[in-house]
N, C-alpha and C positions, 0 to 999 in steps of 0.2 A: 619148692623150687624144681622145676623141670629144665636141664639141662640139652642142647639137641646142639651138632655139633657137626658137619657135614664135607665143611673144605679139607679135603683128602686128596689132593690133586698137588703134583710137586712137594708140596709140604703137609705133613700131617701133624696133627695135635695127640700131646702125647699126655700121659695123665698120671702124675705119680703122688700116692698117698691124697694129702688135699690140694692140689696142685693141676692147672691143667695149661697147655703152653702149648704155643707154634712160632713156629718161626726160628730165628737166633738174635743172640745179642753179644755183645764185649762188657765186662764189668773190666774196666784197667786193660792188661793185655789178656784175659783170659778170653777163651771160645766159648759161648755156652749152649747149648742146640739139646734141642730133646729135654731128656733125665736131669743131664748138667742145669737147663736153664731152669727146669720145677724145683731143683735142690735148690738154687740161689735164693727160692721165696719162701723156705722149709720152716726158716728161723721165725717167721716173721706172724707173730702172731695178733698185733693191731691194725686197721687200715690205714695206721700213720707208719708202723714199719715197714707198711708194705711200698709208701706212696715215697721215703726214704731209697727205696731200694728202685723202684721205678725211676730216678733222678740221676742214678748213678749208672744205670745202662746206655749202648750205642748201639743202637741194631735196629731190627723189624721183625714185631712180635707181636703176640696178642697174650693174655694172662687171663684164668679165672682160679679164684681161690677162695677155698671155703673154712672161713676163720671161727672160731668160740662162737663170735657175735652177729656172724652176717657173713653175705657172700660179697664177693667185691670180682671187679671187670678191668682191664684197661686194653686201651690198644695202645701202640708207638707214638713218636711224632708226630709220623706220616699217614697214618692210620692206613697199615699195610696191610690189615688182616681186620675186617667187619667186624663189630661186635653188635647186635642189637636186642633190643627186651620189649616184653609185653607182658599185661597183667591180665591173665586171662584166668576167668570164674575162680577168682580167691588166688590164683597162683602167678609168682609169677614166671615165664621162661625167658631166659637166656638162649640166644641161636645165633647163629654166623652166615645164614641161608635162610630166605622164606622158605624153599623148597624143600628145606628139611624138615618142616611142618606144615604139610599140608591142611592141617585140622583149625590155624588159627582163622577166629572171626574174625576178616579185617574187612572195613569199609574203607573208599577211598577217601584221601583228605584233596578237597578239590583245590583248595589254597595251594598246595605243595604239589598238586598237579598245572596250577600254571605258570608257579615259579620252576616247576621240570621241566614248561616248553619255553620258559624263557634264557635258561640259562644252562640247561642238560645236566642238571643237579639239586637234588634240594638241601637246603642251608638248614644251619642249626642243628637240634638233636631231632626236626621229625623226619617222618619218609614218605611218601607214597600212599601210606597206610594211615588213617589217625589212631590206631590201637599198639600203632609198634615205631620203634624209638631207638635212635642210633648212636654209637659215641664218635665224636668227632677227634682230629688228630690232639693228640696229648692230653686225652682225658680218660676217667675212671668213673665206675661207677658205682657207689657203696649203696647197697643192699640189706640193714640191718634184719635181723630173724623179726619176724613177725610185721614188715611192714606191709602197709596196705600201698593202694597206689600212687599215691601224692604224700610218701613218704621215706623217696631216697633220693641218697644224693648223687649229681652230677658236678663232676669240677677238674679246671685242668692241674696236669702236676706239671706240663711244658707250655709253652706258648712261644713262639715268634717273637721276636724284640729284636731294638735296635741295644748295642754298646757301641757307640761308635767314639774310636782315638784314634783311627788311624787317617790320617792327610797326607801322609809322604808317601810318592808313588814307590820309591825304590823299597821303603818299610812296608808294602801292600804285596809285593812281589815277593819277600822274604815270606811274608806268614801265610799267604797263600800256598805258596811250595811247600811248605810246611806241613800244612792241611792237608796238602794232597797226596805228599809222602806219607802220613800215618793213615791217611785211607787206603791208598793202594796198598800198604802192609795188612791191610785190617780184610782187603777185599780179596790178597792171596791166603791167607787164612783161611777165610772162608772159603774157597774154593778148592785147597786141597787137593791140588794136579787135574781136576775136571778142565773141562773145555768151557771156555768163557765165548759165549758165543755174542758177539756186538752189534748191535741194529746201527753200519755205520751211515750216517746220515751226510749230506754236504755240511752239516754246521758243524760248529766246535767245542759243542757238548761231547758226544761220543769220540770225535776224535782224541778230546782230553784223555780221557779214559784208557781208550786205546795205547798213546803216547805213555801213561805213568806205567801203565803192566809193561810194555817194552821197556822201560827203562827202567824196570826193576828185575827185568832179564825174565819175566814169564811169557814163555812161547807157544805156550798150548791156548791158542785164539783161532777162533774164527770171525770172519765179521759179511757182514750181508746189507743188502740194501736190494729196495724195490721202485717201482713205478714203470711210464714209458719206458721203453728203451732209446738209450740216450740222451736222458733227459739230465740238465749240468749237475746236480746234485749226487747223480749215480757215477757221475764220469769224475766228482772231485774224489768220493768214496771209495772209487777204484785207484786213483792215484795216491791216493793217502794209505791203503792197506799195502800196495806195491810197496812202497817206500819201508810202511813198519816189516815187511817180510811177512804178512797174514794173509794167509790164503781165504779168496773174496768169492760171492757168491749173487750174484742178481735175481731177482724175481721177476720177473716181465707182469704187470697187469696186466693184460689184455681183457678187452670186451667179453669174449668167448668164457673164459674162463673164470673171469670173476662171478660171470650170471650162470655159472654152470655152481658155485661155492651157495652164492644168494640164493637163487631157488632150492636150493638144496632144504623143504622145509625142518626138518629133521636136526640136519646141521645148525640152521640158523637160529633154531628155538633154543635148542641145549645153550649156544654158545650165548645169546640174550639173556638167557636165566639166569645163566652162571655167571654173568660181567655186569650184568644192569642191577639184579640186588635187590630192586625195588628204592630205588636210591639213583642211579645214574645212569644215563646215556654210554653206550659201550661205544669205549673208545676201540675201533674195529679196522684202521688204516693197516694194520701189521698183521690179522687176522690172516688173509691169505698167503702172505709170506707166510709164518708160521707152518699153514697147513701145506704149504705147498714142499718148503722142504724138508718137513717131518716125514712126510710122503714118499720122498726119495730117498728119507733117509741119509742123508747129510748130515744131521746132529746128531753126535754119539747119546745115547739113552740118558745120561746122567750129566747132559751139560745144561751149565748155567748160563741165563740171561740176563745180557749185562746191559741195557739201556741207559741213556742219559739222562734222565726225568733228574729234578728240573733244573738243568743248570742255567739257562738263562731267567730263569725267576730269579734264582740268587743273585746273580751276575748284578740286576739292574733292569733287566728288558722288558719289567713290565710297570717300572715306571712311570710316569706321564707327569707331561707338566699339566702344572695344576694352575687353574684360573683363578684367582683373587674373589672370582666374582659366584662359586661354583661353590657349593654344599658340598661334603665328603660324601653323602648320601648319592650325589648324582655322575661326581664320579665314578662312583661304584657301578652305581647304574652303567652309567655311558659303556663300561668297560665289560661287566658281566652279562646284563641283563639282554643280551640283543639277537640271541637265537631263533628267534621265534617271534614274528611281528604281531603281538600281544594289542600293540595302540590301533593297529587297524580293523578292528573285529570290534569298535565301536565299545571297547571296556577297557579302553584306557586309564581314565581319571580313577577306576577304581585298583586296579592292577597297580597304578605308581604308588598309591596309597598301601595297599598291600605289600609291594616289594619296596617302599622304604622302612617300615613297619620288622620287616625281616632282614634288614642290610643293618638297621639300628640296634637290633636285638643282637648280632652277631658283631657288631664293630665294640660296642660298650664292655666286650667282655675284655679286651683287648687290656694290657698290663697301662696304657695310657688314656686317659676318659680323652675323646679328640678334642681339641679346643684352639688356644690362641698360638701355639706354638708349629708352623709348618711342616718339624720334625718329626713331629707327632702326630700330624695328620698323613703323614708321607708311611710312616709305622703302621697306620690304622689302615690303610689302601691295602699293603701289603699284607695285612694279617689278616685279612678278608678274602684276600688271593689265596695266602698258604692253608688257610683252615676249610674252606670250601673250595674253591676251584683245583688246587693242588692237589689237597689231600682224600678229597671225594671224584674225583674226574680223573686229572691227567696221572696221580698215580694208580689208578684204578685198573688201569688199562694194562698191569703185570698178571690179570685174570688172564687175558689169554693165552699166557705163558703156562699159565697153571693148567691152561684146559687141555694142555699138550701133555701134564704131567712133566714140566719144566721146573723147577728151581730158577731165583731170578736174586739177582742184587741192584741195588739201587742206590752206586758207592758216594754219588751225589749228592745225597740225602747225609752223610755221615755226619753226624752232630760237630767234629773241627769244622768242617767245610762251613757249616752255617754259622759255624761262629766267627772264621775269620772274614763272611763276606756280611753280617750284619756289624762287624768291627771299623768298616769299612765307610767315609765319605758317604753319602749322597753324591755329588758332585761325581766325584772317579766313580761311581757305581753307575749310576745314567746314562743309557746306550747303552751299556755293556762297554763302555770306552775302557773301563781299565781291564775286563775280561779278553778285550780284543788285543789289547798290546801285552798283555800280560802273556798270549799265548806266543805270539811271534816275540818275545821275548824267550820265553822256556822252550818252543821248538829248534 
């Protein structure tokens, strides 16, 4: 087993005894970060103790540990922190970067090169590469000693689901607040008197955010926003940081200045290497913000970033009414696959056949086979969403935080939150109609 280990940017991976970790988690109320978080997997010497102890964490982390019997991998929910493997001449290695290994043989997989211009992602466990293979959000990956290549396991310990008993609007607003209060305790924790620095946007994701730290009386914020100048989104941004007392910050895009960042080739290649992964399209909208107030120095060295990924997934907002007459497959489609006009280059009919091929592969693992039940096909949309488009794309895009040597939270994501907004109706969840009143409710 060749081990190669390279994301050292905001977060470093730490390695104690047979234990190797990044990121943090909460076991209960505890902090675990570092040395703490290797200790928590000290005990554990099956990869059933280990997938135990994975169940009981809240955070964002990544894990390798080297047991009697084999090596074993996981990443988070959210899959915050890349894990991928290849079997290369007898061996095989674990990495977190292609560019930490420059030496592997990889050819490309052109399949998974046209589902990356269809969708700015590719699904399932492959990549880019047909020799190297990824784990996806809430999975693990067991490694016993001596296997060959088509001899370990992949499987999730989390997955996305529905538990839904909640109908009553007033009972939605109780356990939301709820959620959101043991987040925000969980996300000054972790922050630890640093600066929470907030990408504040016009919508009501990050403003949420913003609102719980104020009203948990944490004052050390900043918050920022970019684009035109003057454009409505920056001018609600600024009214809404006025109000909480947080001193605000705009980034002007300008033409000049952007294509001064883009040609930059130097710049541009590092920062693609380092976000794209061989795996995803870098999400790069924040990119110049980033560098432009790092540059100025605005952000003290040691503040954390606090972004709203993905509150309106959970909320309901990616939804859709569903046609009677319409395959889950082509929903899927409808909704992912449109990046890239794939049907006009005359390789359509083989492409659909392809990416239904890969939307079925990934929907079936889902905790409910899709069928006769509309709840469960409504389940099966969404966990398509959270497992590829969330947790390969628009979480992804916390790389450029790192590339700052940032620290980032993503209080969002906190496993309460998911569970009181997957507790929650269909009905009050579509639109975001109950997120919407919920909020002019709590502000």
């Amino acid at each position: 087993m060749r081990i190669c280990l390279d994301s050292q940017k905001g977060f470093m991976w730490t390695k104690h005894q047979n234990v190797m970790v990044i990121g943090y988690a909460f076991a209960s109320k505890d902090l675990l970060q570092e040395k703490a978080l290797a200790e928590y997997f000290l005990p554990c010497v099956t990869r059933d103790d280990i997938v135990r102890r994975l169940r009981n964490l809240n955070g964002f982390f990544s894990i390798i540990i080297k047991t009697p019997t084999g090596w074993f991998a996981a990443v988070d929910h959210v899959r915050s922190f890349p894990i991928l493997w290849s079997f290369q001449k007898g061996e095989y290695v674990l990495f977190d970067r292609f560019s930490s290994i420059p030496k592997l043989d990889l050819s490309y997989d052109y399949n998974s090169m046209e589902e990356f211009l269809a969708t700015g992602y590719v699904t399932g466990n492959e990549t880019l590469y047909k020799e190297a293979r990824q784990l996806g959000g809430g999975e693990f990956l067991w490694i016993p000693d001596g296997s060959s290549d088509d001899e370990v396991e992949v499987a999730e310990y989390y997955r996305y689901e529905y538990n839904i008993t909640l109908f009553d609007q007033d009972k939605c607003y109780e356990i939301l607040s709820e959620a959101y209060d043991n987040m925000t305790q969980r996300l000054i924790r972790f922050l630890d008197g640093r600066t929470a620095v907030i990408p504040l946007s016009g919508g009501h994701d990050s403003r949420l955010i913003a609102f719980f730290l104020n009203k948990h009386g944490y004052d050390n914020i900043i918050a920022y926003t970019y684009g035109r100048p003057q454009n409505s989104e920056s001018e609600i941004s600024k009214k809404v940081a006025r109000f909480l007392g947080i001193p605000w910050h705009f980034v002007p895009y300008e033409k000049e200045r952007m294509q001064e960042l883009y040609n930059n080739n130097h710049k541009y290649s590092v920062m693609a290497d380092y976000c794209g992964n061989g795996n995803t399209v870098p999400l790069i909208q924040e990119w110049m913000a980033i560098d432009y107030l790092t540059s100025l120095k605005v952000l003290p060295q040691n503040s954390v970033i606090v972004p709203g990924f993905t509150g309106d997934f959970l909320a309901g907002g990616h939804l859709i009414k569903r046609s009677e007459d319409n395959m889950l497959h082509e929903d899927i489609m409808a909704a992912h696959y449109k990046n890239y006009p794939w049907n006009k280059r005359g390789m359509g009919a083989n492409n659909d056949e392809l990416f239904t091929n890969k939307i079925q592969s990934v929907v079936k693992r889902s905790i409910h086979c899709p069928g006769e039940d509309s709840t469960t096909l409504y389940e099966a949309f969404e966990y398509f969403d959270w497992k590829e488009r969330q947790c390969k794309h628009i979480n992804n895009a916390v790389r450029i935080y790192e590339l700052y040597n940032y620290q980032w939270a993503m209080p969002l994501w906190d496993k309460d939150v998911i569970a009181a907004w997957t507790a929650i109706s269909l009905d009050l969840r579509y639109g975001r109609k109950l997120f919407i009143d919920y909020t002019e409710h709590a502000y």
